[in-house]
N, C-alpha and C positions, 0 to 999 in steps of 0.2 A: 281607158286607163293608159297612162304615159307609156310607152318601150323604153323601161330602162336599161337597157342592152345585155340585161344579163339574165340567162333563162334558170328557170324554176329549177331546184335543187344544185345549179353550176356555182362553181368556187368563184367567190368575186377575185378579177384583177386587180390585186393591189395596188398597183404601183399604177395603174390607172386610177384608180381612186384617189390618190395621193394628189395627181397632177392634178385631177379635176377640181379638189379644195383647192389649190394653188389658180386654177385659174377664175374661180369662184370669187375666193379674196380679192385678185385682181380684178376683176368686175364691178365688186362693189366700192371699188376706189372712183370709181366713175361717178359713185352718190357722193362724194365729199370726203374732207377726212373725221367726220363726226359717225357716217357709212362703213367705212372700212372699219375704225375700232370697233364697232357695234359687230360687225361682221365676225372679227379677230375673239373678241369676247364670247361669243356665242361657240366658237369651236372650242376655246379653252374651257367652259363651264362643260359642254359633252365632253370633253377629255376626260376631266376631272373623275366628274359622275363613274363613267365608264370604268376610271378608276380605282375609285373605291370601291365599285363593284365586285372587280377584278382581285382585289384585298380582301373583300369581304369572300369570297369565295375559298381564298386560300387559309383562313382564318378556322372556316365550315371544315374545311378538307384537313386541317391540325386539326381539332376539336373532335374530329372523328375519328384520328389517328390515321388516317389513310395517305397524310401529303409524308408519304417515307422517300428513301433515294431513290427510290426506282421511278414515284412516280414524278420528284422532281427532276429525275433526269430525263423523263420521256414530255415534259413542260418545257423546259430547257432545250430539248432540240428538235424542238418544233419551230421553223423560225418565224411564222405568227404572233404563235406567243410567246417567242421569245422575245421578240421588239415587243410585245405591246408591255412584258415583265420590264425592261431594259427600259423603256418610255418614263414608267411610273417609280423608277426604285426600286422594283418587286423582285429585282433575276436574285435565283437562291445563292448562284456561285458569284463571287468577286471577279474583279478584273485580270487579276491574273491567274487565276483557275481557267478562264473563256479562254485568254492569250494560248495557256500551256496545250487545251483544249483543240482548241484554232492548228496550233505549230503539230498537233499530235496526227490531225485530218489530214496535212500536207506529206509527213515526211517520206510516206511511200513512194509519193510522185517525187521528192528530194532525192531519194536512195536511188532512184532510177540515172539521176544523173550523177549520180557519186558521191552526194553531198550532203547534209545533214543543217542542223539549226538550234542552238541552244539556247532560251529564255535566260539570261542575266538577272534582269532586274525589270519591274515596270514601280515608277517612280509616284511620289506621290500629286505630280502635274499632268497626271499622264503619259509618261514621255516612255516608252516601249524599246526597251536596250538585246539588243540580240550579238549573237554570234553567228557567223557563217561558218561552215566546215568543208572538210573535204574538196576534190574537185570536179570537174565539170565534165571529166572524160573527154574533152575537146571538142565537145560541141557548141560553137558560136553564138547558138541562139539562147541559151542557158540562161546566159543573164538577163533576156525580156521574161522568159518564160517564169523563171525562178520568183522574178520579181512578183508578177501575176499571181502567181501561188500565194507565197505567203504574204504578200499585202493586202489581198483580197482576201485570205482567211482572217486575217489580225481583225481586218475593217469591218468585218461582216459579224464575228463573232464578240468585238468589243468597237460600238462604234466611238466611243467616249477619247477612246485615244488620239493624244494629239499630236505623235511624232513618232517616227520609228528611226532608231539610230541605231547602227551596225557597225561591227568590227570581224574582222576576217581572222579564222587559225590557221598557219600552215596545214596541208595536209602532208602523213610522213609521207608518202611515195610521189613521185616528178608528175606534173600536170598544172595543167590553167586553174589558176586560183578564181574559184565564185567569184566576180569584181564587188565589191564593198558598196560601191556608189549605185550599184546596180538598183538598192530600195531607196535609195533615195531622191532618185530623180524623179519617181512621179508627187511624191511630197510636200520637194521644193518648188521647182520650174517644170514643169513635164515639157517635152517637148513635141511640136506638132506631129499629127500621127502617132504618135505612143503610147496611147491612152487605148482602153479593151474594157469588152462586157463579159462577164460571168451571164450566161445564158441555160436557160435549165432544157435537160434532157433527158426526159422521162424512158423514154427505149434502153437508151445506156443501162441504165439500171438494173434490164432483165434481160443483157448478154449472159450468155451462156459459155462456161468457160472452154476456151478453145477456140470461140467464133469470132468474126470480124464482120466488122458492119460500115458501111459508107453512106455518109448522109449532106445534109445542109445544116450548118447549124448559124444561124443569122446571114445566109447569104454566102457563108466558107464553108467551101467543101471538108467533110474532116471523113479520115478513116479510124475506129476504134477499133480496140480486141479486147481480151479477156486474159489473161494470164491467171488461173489460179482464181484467185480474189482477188485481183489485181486488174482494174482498168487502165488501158492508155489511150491517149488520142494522138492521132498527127494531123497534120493536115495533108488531103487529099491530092498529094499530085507525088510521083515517083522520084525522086532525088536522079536518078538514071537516065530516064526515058522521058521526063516531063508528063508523065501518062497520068492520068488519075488509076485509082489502086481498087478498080473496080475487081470482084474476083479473086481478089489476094486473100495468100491461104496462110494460115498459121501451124509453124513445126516445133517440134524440140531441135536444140541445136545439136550437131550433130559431132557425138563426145562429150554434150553438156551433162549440165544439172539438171532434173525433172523441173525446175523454175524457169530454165533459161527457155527464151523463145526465139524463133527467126519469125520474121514477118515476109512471104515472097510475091514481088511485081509478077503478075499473071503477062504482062505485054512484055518486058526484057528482062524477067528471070533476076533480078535485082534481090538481093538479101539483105532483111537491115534485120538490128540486135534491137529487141524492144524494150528490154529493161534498160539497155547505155543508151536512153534518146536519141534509138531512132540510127544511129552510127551501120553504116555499111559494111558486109562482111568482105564486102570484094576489094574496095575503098576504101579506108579509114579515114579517108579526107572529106568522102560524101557522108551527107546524112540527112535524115527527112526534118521535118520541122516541128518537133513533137506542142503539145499544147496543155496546158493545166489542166488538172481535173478536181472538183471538190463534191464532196459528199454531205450533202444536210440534211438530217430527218432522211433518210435513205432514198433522196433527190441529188440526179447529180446533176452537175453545170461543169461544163465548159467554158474557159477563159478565150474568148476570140479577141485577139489583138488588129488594133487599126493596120500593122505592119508585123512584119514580121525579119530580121535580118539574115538575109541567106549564107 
């Protein structure tokens, strides 16, 4: 029997599986274009099928009385089946229920940087109208990271959107206003290198609070902790000493809030503030390069950007 690369009882790769019809299709362009539609046809009739099945089930599950919110919400955020719900017409909540959903998964990692996000309006073309709030605390890289956040939550939990358009609130107290244009550059023209993968991180998940863990996560070193319930990531190299943050330990600040944390470089004794992104307690001018975090189905991922701006 063939090895089809995937062992008995393992979760399929999906997004392996995806490329593979894609390059399947393109193969059979090689027979003609009478080939390829045949090809093309054959996947939409299993779609199809698949689908109704998939209806038919939800049908069985009303019928029984059993599809209540609990258990549409634990359908809903699975994100299997929540693309294959989203594929077919099937997701119980509308588009801007996933949006407010989406902006609710982000705004911890927002507050960290000062900063907040409010659903306006999602239009009837699609078209995803936000507000920016608050500010940035001064740190530089805000506006790639900010961006990562919540366009990657919008995209992921409503892929049907076809625009996201932003407007900025003062915030009442003095600071760097979120930049505006900040989501919109990867929508219009992105530019080379600015582009980033949400990468899943199964460990992350089963930090413990109070610990800090350094890893690889695509090739970027990142260090995480725990705050509370509260994850953060940076990436792995000391703002101070250039060091990676192997050994760094996690405190209360000292005079804080039982929330506030310091994050400390084991090689130059370096202090950053974890919940103001990463911001130096020695330096207000340094600060680590902190990274997106999202949560799905109690999966989390990291947003690794091709760059990052120091």
């Amino acid at each position: 029997m063939a090895d089809s690369g995937q062992t008995d009882g393992a979760a399929p790769d999906l997004q392996a599986t995806g490329e593979r019809i894609e390059v399947l299709l393109d193969a059979s362009a090689s027979g003609g274009a009478v080939a390829r539609e045949r090809a093309e046809e054959l996947v939409r009739l299993v779609a199809d099928l698949y689908g109704a099945g998939l209806e038919r089930v939800l049908d069985l599950m009303h019928d029984l009385g059993r599809l209540d919110e609990e258990a549409l919400s634990a359908l809903a955020g699975d994100g299997l089946v929540s693309s294959l719900l989203l594929v077919h017409g099937l997701h119980p909540y509308d588009v801007t229920t996933r949006v407010e959903q989406a902006l609710d998964s982000v705004r911890p990692y927002l507050g960290s940087h000062g900063g907040d996000v409010e659903l306006l309006d999602v239009t009837a073309d699609g078209v995803v109208r936000l507000r920016l709030l608050g500010s940035c605390d001064g740190c530089p890289s805000s506006s790639v990271t900010l961006t990562l956040a919540v366009e990657g939550a919008v995209e992921t939990a409503a892929p049907e959107v076809t625009a996201i358009e932003v407007e900025a609130e003062a915030a009442a107290d003095a600071g760097p206003l979120i930049p505006v244009d900040a989501l919109r550059t990867r929508l219009a023209d992105p530019a080379p290198g600015a582009g980033a993968s949400w990468e899943p991180v199964a460990e992350l998940g089963e930090l413990s609070a109070g610990a800090v863990s350094t890893l690889s996560v695509a090739g970027t070193p990142v260090v995480a902790c725990r705050v509370g319930s509260d994850l953060f990531a940076f990436r792995d190299v000391c703002a101070h000493c250039d060091s990676p943050m192997a050994g760094a330990t996690l405190a209360r600040r000292l005079g804080g809030d039982a929330g506030d944390a310091v994050l400390r470089c084991e090689t130059c004794h370096g202090h950053y503030d974890v919940r103001r992104a990463g911001v130096s307690l020695d330096d207000p001018v340094v600060h680590l390069d902190p990274l997106p975090l999202l949560s799905t189905g109690g999966l989390v991922s990291v947003a690794v950007p091709a760059s990052v701006t120091a």
